[in-house]
C-alpha positions in Angstrom: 170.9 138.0 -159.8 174.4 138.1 -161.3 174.0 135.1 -163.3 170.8 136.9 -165.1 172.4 140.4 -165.5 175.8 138.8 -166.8 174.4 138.5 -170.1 172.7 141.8 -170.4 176.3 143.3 -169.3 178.1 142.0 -172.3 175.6 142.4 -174.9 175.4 145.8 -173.5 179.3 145.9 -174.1 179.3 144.3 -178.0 176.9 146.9 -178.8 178.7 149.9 -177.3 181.8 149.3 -179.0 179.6 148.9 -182.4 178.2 151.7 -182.3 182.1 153.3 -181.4 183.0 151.5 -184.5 180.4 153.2 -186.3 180.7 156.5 -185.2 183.8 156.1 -186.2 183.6 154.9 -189.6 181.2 158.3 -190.1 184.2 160.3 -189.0 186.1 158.6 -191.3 184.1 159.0 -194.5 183.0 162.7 -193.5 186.6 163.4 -193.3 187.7 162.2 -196.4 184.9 163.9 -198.1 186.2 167.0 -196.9 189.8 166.6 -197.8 188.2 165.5 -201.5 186.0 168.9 -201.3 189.2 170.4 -200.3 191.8 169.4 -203.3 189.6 169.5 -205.9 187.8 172.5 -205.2 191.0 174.6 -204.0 192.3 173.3 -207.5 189.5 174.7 -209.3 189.3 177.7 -208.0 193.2 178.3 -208.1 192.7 177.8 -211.9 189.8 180.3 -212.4 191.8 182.6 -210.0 194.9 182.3 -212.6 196.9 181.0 -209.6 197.5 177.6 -211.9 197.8 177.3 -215.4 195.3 175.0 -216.9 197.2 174.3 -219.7 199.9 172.3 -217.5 197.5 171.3 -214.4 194.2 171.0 -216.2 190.8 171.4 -214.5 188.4 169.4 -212.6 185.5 170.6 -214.2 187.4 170.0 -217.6 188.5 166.8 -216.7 184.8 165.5 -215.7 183.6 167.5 -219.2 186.3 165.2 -221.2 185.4 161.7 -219.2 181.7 162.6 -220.0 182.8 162.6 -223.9 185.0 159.9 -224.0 181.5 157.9 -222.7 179.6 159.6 -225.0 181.5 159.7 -228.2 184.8 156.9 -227.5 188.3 158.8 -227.1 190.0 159.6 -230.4 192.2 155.7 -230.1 188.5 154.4 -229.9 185.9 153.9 -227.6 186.3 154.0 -223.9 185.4 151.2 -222.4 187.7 149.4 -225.4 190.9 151.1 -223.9 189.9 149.8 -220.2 188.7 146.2 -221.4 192.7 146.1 -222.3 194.2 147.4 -219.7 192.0 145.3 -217.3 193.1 142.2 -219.4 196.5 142.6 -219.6 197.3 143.8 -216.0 195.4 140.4 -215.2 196.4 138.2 -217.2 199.7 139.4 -215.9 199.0 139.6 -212.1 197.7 136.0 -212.3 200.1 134.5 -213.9 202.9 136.4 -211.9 201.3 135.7 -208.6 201.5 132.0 -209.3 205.1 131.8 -210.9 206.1 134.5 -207.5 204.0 131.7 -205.1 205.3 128.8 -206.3 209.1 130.0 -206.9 208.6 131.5 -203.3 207.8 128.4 -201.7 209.8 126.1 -203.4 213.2 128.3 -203.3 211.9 128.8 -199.4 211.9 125.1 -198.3 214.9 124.2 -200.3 218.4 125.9 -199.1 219.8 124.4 -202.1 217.9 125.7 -204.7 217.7 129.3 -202.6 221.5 129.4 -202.8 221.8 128.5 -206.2 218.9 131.1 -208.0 219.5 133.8 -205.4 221.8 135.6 -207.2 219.8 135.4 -210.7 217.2 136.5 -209.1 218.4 139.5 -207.5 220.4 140.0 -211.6 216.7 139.7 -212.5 215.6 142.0 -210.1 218.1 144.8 -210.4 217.4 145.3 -214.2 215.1 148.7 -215.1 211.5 147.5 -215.8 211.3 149.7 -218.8 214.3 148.6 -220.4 212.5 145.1 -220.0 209.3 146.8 -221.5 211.2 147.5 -224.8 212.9 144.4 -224.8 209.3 142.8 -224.8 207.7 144.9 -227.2 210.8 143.7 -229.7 210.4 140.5 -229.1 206.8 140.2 -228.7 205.7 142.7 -230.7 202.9 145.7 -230.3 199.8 143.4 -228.9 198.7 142.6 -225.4 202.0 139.4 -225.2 204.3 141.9 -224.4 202.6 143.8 -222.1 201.4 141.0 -220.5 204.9 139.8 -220.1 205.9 143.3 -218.4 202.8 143.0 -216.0 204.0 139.6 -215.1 207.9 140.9 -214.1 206.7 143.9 -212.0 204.6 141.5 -210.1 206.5 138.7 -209.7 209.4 139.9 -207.7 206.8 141.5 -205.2 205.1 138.1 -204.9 208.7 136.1 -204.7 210.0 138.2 -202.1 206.7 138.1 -199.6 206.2 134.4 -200.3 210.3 133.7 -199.6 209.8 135.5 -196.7 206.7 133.8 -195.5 208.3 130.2 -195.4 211.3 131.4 -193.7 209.4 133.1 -190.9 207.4 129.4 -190.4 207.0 128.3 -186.8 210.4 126.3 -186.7 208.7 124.5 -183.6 205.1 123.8 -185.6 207.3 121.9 -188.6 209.2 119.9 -186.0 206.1 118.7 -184.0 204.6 118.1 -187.5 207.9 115.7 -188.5 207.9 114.3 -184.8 203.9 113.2 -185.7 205.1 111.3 -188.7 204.1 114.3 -191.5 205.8 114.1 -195.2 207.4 117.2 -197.0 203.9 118.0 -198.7 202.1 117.8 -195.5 204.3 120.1 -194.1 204.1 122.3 -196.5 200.4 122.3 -196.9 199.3 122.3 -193.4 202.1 124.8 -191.6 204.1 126.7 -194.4 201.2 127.5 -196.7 199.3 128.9 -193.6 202.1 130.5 -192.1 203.1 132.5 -195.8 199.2 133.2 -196.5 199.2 136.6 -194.6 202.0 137.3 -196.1 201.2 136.4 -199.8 198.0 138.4 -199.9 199.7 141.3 -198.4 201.8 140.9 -201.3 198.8 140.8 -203.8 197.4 144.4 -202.6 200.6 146.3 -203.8 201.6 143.5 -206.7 198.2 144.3 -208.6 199.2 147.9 -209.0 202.7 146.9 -210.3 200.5 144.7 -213.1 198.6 147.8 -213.9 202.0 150.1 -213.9 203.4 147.4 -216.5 200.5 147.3 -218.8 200.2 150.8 -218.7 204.0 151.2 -219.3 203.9 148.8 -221.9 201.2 150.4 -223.7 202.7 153.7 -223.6 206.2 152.6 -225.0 204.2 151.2 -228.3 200.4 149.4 -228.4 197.9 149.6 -230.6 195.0 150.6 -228.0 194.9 150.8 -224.2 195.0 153.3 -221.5 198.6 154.0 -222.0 198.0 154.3 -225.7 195.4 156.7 -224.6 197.2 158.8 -221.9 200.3 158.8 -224.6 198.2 160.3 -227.4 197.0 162.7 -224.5 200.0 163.9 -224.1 201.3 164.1 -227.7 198.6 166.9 -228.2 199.3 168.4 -225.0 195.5 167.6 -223.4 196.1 167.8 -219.9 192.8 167.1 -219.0 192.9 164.2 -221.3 195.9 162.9 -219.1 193.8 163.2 -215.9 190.7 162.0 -217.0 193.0 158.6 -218.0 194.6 158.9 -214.5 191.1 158.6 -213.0 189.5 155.5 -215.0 192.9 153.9 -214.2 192.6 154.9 -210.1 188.6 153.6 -210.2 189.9 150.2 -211.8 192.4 150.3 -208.9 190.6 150.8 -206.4 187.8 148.2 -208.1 190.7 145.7 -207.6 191.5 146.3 -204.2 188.1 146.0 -202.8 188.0 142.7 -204.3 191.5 141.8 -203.4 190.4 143.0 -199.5 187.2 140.5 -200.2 189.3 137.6 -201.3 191.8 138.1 -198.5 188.8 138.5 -195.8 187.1 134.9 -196.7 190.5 133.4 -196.7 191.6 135.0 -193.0 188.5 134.1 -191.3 190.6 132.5 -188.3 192.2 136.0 -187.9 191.2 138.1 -185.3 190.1 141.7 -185.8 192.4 144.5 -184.3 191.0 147.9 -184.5 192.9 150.9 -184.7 192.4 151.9 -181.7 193.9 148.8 -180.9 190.7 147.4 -178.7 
């Protein structure tokens, strides 16, 4: 009689603590939709009520009214989806090829004490100069097109990168690498079968915050000197003292964001499958 009911027991359990997680979830997403209902509508009606200034703070139903023509009629730099496409290519291109240098530097300057004391101090040089002082230097030397922004994208990620992947190889099970030597394992073995796994979690943890640097550089980039772009966009904004103009940029830029993570979260899902699941309940 145990035997038989022992199964009924535990699905009984799984599905009790789905539907918890469930409930949950609804709470969560009601909740946010009233703190959404909340800001923007206590910001609208502060500005009909003359408590804020529209001219400095803008106003959501302005803001929605200027996205609407900007997808209708192309923003006065051109059309809309022209300034994303750039943005979105640049803050890529920069992210990709900053995560790779930030990986492989990471790793390499990681496993080698050598190397790690030699660089170190470039790298924190590197690291200590103003990103927009590096923007300008770019934009001299590269000129006005997507090179130099890319260029920027690529410094504000890489450090983030670096830093998580350095990190990662030093906090390596010391005991794993030693059982894998005592079994006969070379340097590349080692550092594909216990380093790489050990610095995964944090390299993509790494990824979530480096792809906003990207966008922060190519959006800096474009707004110290381009020829189109969402900077280029939010800078012209500005220059005619469009404050909805300004947040209607913000928002594209936030939905491309947040685009980014979800995939970034997708990515990081597939490649964590051995990881178990805490909740934040902690069950």
């Amino acid at each position: 009689m145990t035997d038989a009911t022992a199964p009924l027991a535990t699905e009984g359990r799984i599905e009790s603590l789905a539907e918890r997680q469930r409930r949950r979830w609804r709470m969560i997403i009601a909740l946010r939709l009233i703190v959404f209902v909340l800001f923007v509508g206590g910001w609208e009606l502060g500005v009909r009520a003359g408590w804020l200034d529209s001219f400095f703070f803008g106003q959501p139903s302005a803001i929605v009214d200027k996205l609407i023509d900007w997808i209708r009629n192309g923003t006065s730099i051109g059309p809309l989806w022209k300034q994303v496409w750039v943005t979105i290519y640049e803050a890529g291109a920069g992210f990709v090829i900053g995560s790779v240098l930030g990986v492989l530097c990471g790793i390499t300057l990681g496993r080698n004490q050598l190397l790690s004391d030699v660089f170190s101090i470039y790298i924190k040089i590197a690291n200590s100069i103003p990103r927009i002082v590096m923007g300008s230097i770019f934009i001299v030397a590269l000129g006005l097109g997507s090179p130099s922004k890319i260029a920027l994208a690529v410094v504000m990620v890489f450090f983030v990168v670096f830093g998580n992947a350095f990190q990662g190889v030093r906090e390596a099970d010391k005991n794993l690498i030693a059982n894998a030597r005592i079994l006969g394992a070379s340097d590349w073995q080692v550092t594909r079968a216990v380093i790489l796994p050990s610095a995964l979690s944090w390299i993509l943890a790494s990824l979530h915050v480096s792809f906003g640097f990207a966008l922060i550089g190519a959006i800096v980039g474009e707004f110290l000197g381009a020829r189109e772009g969402m900077g280029l966009l939010i800078a012209s904004a500005q220059g005619s003292f469009d404050s909805n103009g300004v947040f209607a940029a913000m928002i594209v830029i936030a939905v491309v964001a947040l685009c980014a993570e979800w995939i970034l979260t997708t990515i990081e899902k597939r490649l964590l499958t051995w990881r178990p699941e805490v909740s934040a309940a902690g069950e």
